[in-house]
Jmol script that loads the backbone (N, CA, C; Angstrom):
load data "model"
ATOM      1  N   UNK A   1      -5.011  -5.763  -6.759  1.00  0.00           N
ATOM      2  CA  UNK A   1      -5.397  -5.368  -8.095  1.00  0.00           C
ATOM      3  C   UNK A   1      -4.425  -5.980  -9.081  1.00  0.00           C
ATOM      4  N   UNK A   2      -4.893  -6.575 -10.150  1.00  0.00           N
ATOM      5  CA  UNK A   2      -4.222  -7.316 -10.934  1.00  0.00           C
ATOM      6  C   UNK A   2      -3.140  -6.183 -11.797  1.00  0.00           C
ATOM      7  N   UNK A   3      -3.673  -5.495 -12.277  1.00  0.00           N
ATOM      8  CA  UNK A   3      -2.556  -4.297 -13.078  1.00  0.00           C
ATOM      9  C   UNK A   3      -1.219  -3.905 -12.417  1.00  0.00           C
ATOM     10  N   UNK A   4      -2.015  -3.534 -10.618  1.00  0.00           N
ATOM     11  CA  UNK A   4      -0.643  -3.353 -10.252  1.00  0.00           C
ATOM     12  C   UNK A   4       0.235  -4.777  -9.718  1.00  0.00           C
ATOM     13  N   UNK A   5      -0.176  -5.660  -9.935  1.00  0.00           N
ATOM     14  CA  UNK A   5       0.463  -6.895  -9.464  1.00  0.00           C
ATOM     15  C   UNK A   5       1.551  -7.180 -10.765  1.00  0.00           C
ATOM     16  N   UNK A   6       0.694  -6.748 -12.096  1.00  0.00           N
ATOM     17  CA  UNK A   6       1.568  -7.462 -13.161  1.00  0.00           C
ATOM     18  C   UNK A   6       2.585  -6.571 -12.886  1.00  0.00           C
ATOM     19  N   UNK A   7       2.793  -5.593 -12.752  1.00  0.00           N
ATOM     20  CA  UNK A   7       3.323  -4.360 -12.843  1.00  0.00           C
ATOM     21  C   UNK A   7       4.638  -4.524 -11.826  1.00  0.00           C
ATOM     22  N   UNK A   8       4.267  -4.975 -10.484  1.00  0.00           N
ATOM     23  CA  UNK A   8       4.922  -5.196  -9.522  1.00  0.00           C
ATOM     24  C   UNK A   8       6.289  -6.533 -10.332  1.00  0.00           C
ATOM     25  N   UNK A   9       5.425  -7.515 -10.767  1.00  0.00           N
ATOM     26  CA  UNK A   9       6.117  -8.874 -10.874  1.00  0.00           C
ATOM     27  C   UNK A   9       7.001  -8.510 -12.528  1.00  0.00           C
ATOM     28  N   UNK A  10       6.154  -8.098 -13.113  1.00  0.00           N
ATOM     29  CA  UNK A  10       6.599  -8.127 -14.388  1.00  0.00           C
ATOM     30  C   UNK A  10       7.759  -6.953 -15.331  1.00  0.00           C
ATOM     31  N   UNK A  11       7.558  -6.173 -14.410  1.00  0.00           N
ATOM     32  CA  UNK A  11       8.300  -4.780 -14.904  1.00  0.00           C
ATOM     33  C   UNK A  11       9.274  -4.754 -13.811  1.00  0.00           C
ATOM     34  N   UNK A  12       8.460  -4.207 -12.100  1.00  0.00           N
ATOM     35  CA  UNK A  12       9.827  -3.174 -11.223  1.00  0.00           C
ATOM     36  C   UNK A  12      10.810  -4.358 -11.160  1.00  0.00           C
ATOM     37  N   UNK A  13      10.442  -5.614 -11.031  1.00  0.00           N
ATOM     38  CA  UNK A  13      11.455  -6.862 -10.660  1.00  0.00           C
ATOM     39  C   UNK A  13      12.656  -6.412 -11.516  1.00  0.00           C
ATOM     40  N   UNK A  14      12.592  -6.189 -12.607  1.00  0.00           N
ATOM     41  CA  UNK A  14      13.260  -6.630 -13.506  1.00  0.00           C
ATOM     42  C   UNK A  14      14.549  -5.130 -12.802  1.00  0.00           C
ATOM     43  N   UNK A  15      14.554  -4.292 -12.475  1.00  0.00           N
ATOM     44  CA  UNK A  15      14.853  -3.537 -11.342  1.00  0.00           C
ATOM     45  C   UNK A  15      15.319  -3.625 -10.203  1.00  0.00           C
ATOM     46  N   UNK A  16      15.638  -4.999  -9.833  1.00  0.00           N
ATOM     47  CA  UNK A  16      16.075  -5.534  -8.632  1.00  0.00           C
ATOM     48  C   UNK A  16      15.034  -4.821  -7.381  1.00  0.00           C
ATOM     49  N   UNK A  17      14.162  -4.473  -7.673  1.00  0.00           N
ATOM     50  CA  UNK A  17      12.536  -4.578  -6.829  1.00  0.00           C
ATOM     51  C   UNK A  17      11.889  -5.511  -6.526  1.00  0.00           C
ATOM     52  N   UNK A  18      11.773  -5.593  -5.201  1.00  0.00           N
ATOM     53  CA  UNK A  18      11.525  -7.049  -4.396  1.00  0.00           C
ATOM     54  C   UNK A  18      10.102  -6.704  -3.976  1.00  0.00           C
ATOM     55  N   UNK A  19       9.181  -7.407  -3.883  1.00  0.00           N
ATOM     56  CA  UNK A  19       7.891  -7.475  -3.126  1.00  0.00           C
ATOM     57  C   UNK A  19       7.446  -8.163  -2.715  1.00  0.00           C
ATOM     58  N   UNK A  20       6.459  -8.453  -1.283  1.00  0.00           N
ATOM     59  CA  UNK A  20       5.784  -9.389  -0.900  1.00  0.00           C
ATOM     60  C   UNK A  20       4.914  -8.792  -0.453  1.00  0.00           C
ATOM     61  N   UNK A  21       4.054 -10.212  -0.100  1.00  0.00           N
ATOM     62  CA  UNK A  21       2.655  -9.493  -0.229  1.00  0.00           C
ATOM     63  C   UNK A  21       1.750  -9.985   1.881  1.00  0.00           C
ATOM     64  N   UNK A  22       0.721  -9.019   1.812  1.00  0.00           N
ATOM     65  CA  UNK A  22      -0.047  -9.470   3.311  1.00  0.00           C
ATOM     66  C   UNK A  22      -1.083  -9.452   3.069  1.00  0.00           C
ATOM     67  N   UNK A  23      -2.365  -9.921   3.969  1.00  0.00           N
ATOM     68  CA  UNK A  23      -3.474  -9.332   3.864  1.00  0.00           C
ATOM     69  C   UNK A  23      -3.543  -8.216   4.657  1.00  0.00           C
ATOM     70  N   UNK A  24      -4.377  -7.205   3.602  1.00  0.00           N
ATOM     71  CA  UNK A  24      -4.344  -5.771   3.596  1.00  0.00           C
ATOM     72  C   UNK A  24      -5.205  -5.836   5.224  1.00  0.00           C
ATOM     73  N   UNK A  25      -6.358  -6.714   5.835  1.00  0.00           N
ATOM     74  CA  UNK A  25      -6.556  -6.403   6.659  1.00  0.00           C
ATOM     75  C   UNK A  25      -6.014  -6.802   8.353  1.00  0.00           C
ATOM     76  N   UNK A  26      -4.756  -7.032   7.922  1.00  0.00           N
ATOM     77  CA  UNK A  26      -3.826  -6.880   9.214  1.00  0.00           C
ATOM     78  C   UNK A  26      -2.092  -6.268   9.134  1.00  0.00           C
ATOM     79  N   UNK A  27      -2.237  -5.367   9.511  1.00  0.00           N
ATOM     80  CA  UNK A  27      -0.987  -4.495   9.547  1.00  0.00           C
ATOM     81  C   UNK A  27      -0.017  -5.369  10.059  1.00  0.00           C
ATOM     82  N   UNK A  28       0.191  -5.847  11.311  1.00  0.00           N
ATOM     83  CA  UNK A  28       0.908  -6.888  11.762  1.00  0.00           C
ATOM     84  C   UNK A  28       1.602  -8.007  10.709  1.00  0.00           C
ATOM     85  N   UNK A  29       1.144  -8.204   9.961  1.00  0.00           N
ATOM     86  CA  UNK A  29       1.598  -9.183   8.612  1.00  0.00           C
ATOM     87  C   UNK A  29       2.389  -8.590   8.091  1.00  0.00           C
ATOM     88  N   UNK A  30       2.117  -7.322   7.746  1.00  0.00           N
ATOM     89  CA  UNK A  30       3.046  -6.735   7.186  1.00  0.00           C
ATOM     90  C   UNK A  30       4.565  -6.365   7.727  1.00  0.00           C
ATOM     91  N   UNK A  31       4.519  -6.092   8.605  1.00  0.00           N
ATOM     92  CA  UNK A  31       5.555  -5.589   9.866  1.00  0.00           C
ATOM     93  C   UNK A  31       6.193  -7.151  10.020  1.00  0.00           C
ATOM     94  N   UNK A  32       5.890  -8.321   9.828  1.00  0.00           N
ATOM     95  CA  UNK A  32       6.287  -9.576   9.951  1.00  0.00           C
ATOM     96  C   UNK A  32       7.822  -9.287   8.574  1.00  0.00           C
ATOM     97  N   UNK A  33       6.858  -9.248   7.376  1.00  0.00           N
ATOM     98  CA  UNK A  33       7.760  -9.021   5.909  1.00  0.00           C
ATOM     99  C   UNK A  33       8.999  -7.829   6.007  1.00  0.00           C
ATOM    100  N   UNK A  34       8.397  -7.084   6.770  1.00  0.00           N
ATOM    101  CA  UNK A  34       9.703  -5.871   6.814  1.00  0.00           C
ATOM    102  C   UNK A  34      11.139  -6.230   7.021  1.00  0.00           C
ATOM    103  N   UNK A  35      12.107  -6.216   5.996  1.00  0.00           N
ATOM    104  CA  UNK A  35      13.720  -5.856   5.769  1.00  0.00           C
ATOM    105  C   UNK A  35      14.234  -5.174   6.126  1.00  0.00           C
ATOM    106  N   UNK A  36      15.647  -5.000   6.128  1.00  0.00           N
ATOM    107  CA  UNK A  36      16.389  -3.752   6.102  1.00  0.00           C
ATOM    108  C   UNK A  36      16.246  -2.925   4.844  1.00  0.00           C
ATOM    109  N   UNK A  37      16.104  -3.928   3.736  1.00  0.00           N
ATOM    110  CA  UNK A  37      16.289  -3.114   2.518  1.00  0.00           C
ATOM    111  C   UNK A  37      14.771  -2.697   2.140  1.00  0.00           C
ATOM    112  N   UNK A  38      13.405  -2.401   3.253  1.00  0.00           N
ATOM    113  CA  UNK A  38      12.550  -2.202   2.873  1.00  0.00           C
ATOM    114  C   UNK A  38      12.434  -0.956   2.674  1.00  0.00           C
ATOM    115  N   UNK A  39      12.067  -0.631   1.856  1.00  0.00           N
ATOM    116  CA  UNK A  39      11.374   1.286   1.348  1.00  0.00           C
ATOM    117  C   UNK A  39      10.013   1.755   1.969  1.00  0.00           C
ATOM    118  N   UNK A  40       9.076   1.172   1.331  1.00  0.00           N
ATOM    119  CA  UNK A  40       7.868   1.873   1.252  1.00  0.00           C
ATOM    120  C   UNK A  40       6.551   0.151   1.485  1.00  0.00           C
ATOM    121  N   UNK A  41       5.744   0.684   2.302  1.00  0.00           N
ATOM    122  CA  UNK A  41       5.036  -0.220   1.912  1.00  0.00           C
ATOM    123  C   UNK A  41       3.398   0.153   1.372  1.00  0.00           C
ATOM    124  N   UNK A  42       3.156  -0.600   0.378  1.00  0.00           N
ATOM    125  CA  UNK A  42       1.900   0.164  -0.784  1.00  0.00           C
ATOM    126  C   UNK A  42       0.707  -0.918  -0.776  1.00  0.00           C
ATOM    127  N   UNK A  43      -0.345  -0.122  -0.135  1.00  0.00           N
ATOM    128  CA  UNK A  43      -1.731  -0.337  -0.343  1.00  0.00           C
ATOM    129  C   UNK A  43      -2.657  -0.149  -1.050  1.00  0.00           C
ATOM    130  N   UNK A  44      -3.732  -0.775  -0.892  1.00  0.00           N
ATOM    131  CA  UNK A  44      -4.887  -0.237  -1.939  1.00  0.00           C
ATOM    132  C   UNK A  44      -6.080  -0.545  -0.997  1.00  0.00           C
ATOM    133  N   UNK A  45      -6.802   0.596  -0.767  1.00  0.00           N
ATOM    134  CA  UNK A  45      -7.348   0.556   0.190  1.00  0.00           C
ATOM    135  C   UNK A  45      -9.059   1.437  -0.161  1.00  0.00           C
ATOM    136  N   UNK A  46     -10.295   0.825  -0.368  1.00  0.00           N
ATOM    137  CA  UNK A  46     -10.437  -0.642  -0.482  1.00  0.00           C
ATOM    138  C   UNK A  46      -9.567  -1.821  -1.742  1.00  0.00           C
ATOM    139  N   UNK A  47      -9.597  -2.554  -1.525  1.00  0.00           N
ATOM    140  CA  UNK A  47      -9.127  -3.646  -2.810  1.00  0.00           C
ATOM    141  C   UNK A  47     -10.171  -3.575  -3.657  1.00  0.00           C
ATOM    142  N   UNK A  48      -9.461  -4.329  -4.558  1.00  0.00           N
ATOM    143  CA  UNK A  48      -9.898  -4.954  -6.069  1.00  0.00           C
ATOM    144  C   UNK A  48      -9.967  -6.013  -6.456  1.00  0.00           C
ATOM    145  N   UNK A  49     -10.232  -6.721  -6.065  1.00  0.00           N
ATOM    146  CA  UNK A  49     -11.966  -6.973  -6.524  1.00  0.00           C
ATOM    147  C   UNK A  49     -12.976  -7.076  -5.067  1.00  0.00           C
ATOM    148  N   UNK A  50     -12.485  -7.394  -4.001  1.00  0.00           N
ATOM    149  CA  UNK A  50     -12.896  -8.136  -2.783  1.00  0.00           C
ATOM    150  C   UNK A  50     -13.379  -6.796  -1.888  1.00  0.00           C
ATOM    151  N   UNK A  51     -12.729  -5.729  -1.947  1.00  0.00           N
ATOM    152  CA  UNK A  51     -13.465  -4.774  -1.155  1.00  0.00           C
ATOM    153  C   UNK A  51     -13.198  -4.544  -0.119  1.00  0.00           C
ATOM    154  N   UNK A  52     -11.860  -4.940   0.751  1.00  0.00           N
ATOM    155  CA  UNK A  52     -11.713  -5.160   1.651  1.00  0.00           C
ATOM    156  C   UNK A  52     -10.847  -3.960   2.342  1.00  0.00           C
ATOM    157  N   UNK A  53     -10.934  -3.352   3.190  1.00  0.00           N
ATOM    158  CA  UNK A  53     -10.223  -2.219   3.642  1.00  0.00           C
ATOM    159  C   UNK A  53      -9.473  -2.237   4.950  1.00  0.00           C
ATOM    160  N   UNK A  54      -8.507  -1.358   4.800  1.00  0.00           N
ATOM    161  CA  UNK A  54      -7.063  -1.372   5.232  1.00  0.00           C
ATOM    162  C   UNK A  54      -7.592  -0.095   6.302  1.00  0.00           C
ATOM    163  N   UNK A  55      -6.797  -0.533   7.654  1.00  0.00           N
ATOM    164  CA  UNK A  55      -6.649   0.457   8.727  1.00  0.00           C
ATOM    165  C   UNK A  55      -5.539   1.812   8.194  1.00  0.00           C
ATOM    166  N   UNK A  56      -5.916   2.523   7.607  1.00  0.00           N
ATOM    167  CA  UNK A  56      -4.575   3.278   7.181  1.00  0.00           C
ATOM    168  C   UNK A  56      -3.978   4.289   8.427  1.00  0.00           C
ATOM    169  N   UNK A  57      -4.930   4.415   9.352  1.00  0.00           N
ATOM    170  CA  UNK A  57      -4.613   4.857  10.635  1.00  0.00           C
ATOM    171  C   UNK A  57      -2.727   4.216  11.128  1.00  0.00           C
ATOM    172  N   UNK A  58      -3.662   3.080  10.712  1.00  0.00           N
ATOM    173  CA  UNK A  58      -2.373   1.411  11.138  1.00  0.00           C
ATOM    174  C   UNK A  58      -1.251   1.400  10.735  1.00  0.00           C
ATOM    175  N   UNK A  59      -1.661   1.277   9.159  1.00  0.00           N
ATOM    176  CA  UNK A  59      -0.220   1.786   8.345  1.00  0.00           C
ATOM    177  C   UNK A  59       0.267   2.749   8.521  1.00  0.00           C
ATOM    178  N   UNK A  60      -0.142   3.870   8.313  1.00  0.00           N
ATOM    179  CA  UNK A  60       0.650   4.826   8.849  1.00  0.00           C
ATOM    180  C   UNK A  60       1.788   5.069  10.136  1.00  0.00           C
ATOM    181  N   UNK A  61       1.552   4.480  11.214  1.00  0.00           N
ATOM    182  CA  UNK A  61       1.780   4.237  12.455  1.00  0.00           C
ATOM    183  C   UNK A  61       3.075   3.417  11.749  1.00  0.00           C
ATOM    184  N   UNK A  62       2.491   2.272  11.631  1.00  0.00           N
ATOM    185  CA  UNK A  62       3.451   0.796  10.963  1.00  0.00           C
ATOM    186  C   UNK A  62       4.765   2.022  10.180  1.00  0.00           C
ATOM    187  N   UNK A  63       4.275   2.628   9.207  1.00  0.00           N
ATOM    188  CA  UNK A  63       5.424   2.873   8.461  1.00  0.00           C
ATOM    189  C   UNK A  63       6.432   4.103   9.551  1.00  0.00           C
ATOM    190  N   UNK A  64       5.423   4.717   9.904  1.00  0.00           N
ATOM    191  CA  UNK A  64       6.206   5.700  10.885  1.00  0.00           C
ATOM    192  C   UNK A  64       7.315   5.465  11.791  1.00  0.00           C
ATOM    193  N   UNK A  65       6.997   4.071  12.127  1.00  0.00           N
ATOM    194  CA  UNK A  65       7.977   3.277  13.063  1.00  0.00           C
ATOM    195  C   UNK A  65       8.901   2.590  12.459  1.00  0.00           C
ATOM    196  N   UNK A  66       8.451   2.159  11.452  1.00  0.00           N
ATOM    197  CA  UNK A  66       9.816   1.802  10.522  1.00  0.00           C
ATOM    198  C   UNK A  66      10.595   2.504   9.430  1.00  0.00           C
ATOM    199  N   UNK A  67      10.505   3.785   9.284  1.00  0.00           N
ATOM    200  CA  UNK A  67      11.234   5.243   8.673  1.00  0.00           C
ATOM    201  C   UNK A  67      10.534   4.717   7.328  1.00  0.00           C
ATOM    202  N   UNK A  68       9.422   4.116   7.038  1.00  0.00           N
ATOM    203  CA  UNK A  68       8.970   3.659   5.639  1.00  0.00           C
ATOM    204  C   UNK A  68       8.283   4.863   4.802  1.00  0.00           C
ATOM    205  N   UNK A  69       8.246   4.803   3.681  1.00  0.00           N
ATOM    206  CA  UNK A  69       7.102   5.716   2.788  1.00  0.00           C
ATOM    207  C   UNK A  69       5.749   4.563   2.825  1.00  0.00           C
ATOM    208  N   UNK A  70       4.777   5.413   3.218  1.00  0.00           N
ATOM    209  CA  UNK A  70       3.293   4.706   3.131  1.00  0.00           C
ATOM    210  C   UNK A  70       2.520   5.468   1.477  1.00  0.00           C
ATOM    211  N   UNK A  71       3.119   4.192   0.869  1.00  0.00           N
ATOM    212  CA  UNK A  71       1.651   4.535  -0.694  1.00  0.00           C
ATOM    213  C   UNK A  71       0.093   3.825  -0.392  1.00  0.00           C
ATOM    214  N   UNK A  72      -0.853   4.902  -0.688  1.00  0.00           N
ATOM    215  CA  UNK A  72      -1.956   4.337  -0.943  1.00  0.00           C
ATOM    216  C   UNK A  72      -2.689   4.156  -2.048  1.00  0.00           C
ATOM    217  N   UNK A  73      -3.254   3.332  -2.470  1.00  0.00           N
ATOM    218  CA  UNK A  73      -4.297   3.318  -4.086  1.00  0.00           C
ATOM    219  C   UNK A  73      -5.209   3.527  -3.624  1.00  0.00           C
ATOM    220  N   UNK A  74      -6.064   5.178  -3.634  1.00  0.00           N
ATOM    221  CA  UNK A  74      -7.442   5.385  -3.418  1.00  0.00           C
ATOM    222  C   UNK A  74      -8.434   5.518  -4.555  1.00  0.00           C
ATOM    223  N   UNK A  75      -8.204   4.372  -5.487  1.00  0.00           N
ATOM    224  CA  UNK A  75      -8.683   4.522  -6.673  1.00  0.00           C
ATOM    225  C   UNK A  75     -10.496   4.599  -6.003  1.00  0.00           C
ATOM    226  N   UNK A  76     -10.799   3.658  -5.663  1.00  0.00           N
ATOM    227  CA  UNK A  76     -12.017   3.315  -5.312  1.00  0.00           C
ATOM    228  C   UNK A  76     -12.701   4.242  -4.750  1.00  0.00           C
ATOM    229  N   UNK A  77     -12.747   5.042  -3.553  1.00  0.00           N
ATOM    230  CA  UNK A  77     -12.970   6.000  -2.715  1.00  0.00           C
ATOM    231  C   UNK A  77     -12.687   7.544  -3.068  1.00  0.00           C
ATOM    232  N   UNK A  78     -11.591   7.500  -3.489  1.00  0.00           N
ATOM    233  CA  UNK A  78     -11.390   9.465  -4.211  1.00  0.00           C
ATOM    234  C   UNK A  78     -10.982   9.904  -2.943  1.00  0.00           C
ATOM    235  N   UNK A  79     -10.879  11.274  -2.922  1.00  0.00           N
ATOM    236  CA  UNK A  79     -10.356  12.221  -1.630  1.00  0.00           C
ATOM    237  C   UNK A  79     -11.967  12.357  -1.345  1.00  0.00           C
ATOM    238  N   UNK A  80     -13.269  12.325  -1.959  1.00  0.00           N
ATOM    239  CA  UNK A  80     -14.273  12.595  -1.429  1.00  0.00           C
ATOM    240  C   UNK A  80     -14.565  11.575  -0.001  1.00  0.00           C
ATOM    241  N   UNK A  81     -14.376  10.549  -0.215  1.00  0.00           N
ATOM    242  CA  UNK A  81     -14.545   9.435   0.698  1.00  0.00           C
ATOM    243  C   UNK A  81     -13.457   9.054   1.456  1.00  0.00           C
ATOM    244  N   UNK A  82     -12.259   9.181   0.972  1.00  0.00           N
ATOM    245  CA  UNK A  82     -11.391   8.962   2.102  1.00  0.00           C
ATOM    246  C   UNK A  82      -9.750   9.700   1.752  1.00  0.00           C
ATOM    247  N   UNK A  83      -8.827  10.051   2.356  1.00  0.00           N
ATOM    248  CA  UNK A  83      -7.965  11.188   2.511  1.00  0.00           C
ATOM    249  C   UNK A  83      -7.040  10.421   3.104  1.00  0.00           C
ATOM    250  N   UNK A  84      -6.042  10.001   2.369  1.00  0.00           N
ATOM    251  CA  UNK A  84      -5.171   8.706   3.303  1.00  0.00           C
ATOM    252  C   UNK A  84      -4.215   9.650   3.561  1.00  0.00           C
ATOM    253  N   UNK A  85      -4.037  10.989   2.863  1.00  0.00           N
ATOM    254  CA  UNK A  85      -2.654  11.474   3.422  1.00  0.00           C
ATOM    255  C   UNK A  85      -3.013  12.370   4.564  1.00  0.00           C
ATOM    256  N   UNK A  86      -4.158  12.420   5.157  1.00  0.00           N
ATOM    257  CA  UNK A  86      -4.353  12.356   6.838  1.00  0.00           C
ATOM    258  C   UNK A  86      -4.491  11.408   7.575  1.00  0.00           C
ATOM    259  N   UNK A  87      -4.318  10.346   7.491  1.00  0.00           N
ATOM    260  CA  UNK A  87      -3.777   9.317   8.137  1.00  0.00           C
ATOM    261  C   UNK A  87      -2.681   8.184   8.289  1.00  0.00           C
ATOM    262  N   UNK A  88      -1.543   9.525   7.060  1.00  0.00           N
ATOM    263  CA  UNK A  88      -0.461   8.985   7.672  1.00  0.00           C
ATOM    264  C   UNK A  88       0.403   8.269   6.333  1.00  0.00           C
ATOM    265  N   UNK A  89      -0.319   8.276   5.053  1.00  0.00           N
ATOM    266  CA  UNK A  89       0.475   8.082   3.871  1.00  0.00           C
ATOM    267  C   UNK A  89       1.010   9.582   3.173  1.00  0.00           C
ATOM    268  N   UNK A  90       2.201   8.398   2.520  1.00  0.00           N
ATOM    269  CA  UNK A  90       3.380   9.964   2.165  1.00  0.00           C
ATOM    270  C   UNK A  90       2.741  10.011  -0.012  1.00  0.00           C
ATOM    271  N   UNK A  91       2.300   9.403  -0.323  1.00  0.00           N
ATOM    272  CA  UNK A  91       2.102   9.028  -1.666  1.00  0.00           C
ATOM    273  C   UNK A  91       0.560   8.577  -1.535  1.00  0.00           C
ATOM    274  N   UNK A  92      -0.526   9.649  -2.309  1.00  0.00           N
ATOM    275  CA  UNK A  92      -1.789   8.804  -2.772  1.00  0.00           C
ATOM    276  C   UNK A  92      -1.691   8.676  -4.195  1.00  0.00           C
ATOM    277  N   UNK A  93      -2.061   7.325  -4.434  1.00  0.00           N
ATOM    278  CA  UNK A  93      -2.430   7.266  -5.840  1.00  0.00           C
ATOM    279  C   UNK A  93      -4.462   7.210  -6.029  1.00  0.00           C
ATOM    280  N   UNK A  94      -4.317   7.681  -7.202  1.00  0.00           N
ATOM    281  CA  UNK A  94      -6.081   8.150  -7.772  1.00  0.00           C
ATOM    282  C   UNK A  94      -5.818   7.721  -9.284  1.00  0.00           C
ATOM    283  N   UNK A  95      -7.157   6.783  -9.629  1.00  0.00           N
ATOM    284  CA  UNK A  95      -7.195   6.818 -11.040  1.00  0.00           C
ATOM    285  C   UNK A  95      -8.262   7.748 -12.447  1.00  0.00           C
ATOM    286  N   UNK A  96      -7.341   8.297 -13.098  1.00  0.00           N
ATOM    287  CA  UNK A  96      -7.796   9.052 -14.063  1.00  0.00           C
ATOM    288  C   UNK A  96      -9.086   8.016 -14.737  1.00  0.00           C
ATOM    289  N   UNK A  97      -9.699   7.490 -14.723  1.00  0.00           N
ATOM    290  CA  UNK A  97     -10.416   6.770 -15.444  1.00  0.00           C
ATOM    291  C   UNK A  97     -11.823   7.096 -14.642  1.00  0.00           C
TER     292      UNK A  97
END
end "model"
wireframe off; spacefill off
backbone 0.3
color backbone group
């Protein structure tokens, strides 16, 4: 999603906030990028614009094993359609709009 990308690059950087990026549909990519100095790793699950959805089963697991915080963006879906903090994220995000 472009908002949170500017957001990512343009603002937390400036924060000494580092990010990189995977495709959302392989967890393994991600676990490739993982640091020592990694925190949290943040999804959006489906994406924006492409639609594409994330095993959050996966992530969850993924972050569990690496002491990570799992964020999700369930803008798209709501808690009606999908409930990421039963599968394993510590942070959902939902948009007011």
């Amino acid at each position: 999603y472009g908002g949170t990308y500017r957001l990512f690059e343009q603002v937390l950087v400036q924060y000494g906030i580092k990010f990189a990026y995977a495709d959302i549909r392989n967890p393994q990519e991600f676990e490739t990028l993982i640091t020592e100095n990694t925190k949290a790793l943040f999804i959006e699950s489906p994406t924006n614009p492409l639609m594409q959805k994330a095993d959050i089963k996966a992530f969850g697991e993924l972050a569990k094993k690496k002491n990570l915080l799992l964020i999700v963006d369930n803008t798209f879906y709501t808690p009606l359609l999908q409930q990421p903090i039963n599968d394993g994220a510590h942070i959902v995000i939902h948009s007011a709009t």
